[in-house]
C-alpha positions, 0 to 999 in steps of 0.5 A: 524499462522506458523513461518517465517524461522530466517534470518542466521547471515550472514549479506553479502549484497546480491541483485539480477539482475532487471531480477531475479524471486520474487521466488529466492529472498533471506531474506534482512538480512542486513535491517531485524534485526536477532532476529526478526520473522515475528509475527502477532499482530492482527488477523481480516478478510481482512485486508488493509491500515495501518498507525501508529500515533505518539503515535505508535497507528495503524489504519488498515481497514478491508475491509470484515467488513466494519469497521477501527480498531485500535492496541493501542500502549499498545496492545489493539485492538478495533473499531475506525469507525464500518462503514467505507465506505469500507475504504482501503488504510488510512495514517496520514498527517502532522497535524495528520490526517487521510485521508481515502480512501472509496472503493467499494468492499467486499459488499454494504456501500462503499461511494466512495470517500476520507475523513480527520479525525480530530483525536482530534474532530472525525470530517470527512471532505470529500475531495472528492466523485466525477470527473467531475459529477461522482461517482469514481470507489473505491478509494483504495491507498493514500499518501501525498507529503510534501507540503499537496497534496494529490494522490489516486488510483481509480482503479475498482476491484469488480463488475463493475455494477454502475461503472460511470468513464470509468477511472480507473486512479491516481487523485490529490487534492491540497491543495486548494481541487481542484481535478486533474486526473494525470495518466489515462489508457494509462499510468496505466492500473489499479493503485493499490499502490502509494508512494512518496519520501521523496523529492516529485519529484518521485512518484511509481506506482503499475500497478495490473491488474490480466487479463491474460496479463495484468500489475503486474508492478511499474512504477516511474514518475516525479512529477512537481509542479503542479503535472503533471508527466513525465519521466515515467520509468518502476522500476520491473516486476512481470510477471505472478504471483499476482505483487504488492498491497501496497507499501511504501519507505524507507529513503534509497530510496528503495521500500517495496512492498506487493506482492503475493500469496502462492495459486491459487486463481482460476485465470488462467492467475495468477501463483505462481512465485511471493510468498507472501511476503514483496520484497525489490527493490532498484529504479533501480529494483534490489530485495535485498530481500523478508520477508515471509509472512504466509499468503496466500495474503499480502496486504499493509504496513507501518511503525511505531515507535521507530524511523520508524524501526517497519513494520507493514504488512496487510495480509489477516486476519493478521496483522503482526509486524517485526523489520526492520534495517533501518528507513521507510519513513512517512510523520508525523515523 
């Protein structure tokens, strides 16, 4: 797979002005530990939505096959759900169980909805599979507030044919199992990634439209009690180049952010300025750093244990390990 260049000893803090290019952003040599290489633990096809138990067990989709696959914390890799509905974006909630985003893309079988997985029975409740009488576009990116809510992304990226909400828009299931949409278009153009903070009042936004002109943004909100959001506030531009995909936090308060590409894709109004990698932005939009990929996409990322210090990272076909100096945040821990 190739190597990632070793982080030096230099351990000076370095961080970057909000308008800094992705491309100069140096490795985050105080968060990243200096034995620690970039090492794939898993090699699949088109890899997406980790998340780690407490068992440090990780369960990760594999769009392409249409099945979740599951990296045992002793190493051994094998098929927890051979059809997944075109599962993308998984992570655990509170009580240990799985919630599931079904998109709609890399060919036929994907559900279009979300679901919980009950690990100790197997059993897969669906939480939801429709908005007002409607089939949701392909539900890509989940994550949970402290309190058991739950937000999904629904953005559309495949073929439009049988797409039924003229919305791609960010949705809301309380913990009742009532469904809200809470971001539309005229906020978001096309709602990728999300994470919330440990506090639950901001929750970030990836904006991934790859239209020429359109957002490769993370916007921030409030988030109210009843889920509503307000205050919204742009964190990082990535320009031109292939913006965000899958983000998470860390107890810090900074942001980890798969983005990229070290190719063209075919795309003309998609350019090179961002290169894969993991970028580590502090919530006023500084980029303290960015972890090389070598892979020619990255997709998403957690983290997992001792102690939240292990990020996992999907990447194309990959899935990658890295030892990190700083504890992530997750909900079950």
């Amino acid at each position: 797979m190739g190597s990632v260049c070793t982080p030096r000893s230099n351990r000076r803090k370095r961080s970057m002005p909000s308008n800094s290019k992705p491309v100069d952003a140096p490795i985050p040599l105080d968060l990243v530990k200096a034995e620690g290489l970039v090492q794939p633990a898993a090699v699949i096809a088109f890899t997406e939505g980790p998340a780690v138990d407490l068992d440090g067990n990780v369960f990760f989709s594999d769009i392409q096959n249409n099945r979740i696959m599951k990296l045992a914390a002793s190493g051994e890799l094998s098929i927890f759900r051979a059809d997944s509905g075109r599962a993308n974006g998984n992570m655990f909630d509170r009580e240990g169980r799985l919630v599931t985003c079904e998109g709609d893309e890399f060919g036929p079988g994907g559900r279009r909805r979300v679901t919980r997985t009950n690990m100790q029975t197997g059993e897969v409740e669906v939480l939801t599979d429709s908005f007002d009488g409607k089939k949701y576009n392909s539900p890509n990116d989940v994550c949970i507030d402290t309190q058991g809510n739950i937000f999904f992304t629904d953005p559309r990226y495949d073929d439009p044919a049988g797409k039924e909400l003229d919305v791609e828009g960010v949705y809301r299931i309380d913990t009742a199992g009532n469904v809200k949409r809470v971001l539309d278009n005229n906020q978001v153009q096309k709602p990728n990634g999300l994470a919330l903070t440990p506090d639950d009042s901001t929750l970030y936004v990836i904006d991934s439209n790859p239209l020429a002109g359109g957002n490769r943004k993370i916007w921030a909100f409030a988030v109210g009690a009843d889920g509503s959001m307000s205050e919204q506030r742009l964190v990082y531009d990535f320009g031109k180049g292939r913006g965000g995909d899958g983000m998470r936090v860390d107890m810090n308060g900074n942001l980890w952010v798969a983005a990229g590409i070290n190719r063209p894709r075919g795309r003309p109004s998609e350019t090179l300025d961002v290169p894969t990698g993991v970028y580590v932005i502090t919530p006023a939009g500084e980029i303290l750093g960015r972890i090389p990929i070598p892979e020619e996409t990255v997709t998403n990322l957690t983290f997992g244990p001792p102690n939240r210090t292990t990020l996992y990272v999907t990447s194309g076909k990959t899935l990658f390990t890295i030892p990190i100096g700083v504890s992530g945040y997750v909900l079950y821990a």
